[in-house]
C-alpha positions as semicolon CSV with decimal commas, in nm:
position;residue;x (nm);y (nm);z (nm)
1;X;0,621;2,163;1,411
2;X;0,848;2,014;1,120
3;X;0,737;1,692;1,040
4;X;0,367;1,697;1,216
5;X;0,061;1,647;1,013
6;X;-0,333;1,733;1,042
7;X;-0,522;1,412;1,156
8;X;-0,700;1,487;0,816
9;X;-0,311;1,423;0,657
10;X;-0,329;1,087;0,878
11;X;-0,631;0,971;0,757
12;X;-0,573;0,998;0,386
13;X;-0,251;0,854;0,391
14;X;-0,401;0,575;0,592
15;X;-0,680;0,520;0,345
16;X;-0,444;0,543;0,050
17;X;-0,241;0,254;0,205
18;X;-0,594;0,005;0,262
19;X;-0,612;0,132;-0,085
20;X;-0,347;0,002;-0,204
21;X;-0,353;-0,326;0,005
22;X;-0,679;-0,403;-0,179
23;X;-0,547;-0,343;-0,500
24;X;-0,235;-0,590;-0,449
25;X;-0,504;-0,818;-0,277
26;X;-0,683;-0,825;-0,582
27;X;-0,414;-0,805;-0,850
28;X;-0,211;-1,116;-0,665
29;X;-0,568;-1,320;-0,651
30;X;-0,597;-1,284;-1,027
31;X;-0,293;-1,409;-1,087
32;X;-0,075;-1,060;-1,173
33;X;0,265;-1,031;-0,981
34;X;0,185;-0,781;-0,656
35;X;0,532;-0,628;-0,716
36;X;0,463;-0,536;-1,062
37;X;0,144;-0,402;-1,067
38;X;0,281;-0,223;-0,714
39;X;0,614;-0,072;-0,925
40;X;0,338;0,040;-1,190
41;X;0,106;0,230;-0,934
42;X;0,444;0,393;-0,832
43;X;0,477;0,268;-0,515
44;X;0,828;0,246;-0,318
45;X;1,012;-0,068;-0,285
46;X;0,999;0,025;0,120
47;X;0,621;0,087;0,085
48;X;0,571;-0,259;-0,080
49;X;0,779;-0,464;0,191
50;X;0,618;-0,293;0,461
51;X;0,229;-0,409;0,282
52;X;0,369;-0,762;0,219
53;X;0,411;-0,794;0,594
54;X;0,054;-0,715;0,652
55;X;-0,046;-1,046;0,883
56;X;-0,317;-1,222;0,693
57;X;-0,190;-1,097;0,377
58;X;-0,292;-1,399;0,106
């Protein structure tokens, strides 16, 4: 099964992305730029557009 993954799999990556959400939330709240504390933590410029249209994103 190329491509499948344990629920386990699901579940982390799913965490890692509320994760990151928070993180953004936080960083944006504060006053930092969400995209540049996002390109710090590494994360994908396809990762970040797909969190920024979170509905009820601040």
């Amino acid at each position: 099964m190329t491509g499948s993954a344990t629920t386990a799999d699901h579940a982390e990556v799913g965490q890692a992305t509320r994760d990151l959400f928070d993180i953004l939330t936080r960083a944006q709240r504060l006053g930092f730029c969400h995209w540049r504390v996002a390109t710090a933590l590494g994360t994908s410029p396809h990762e970040l557009a797909l969190i920024e249209h979170v509905p009820g994103r601040a």
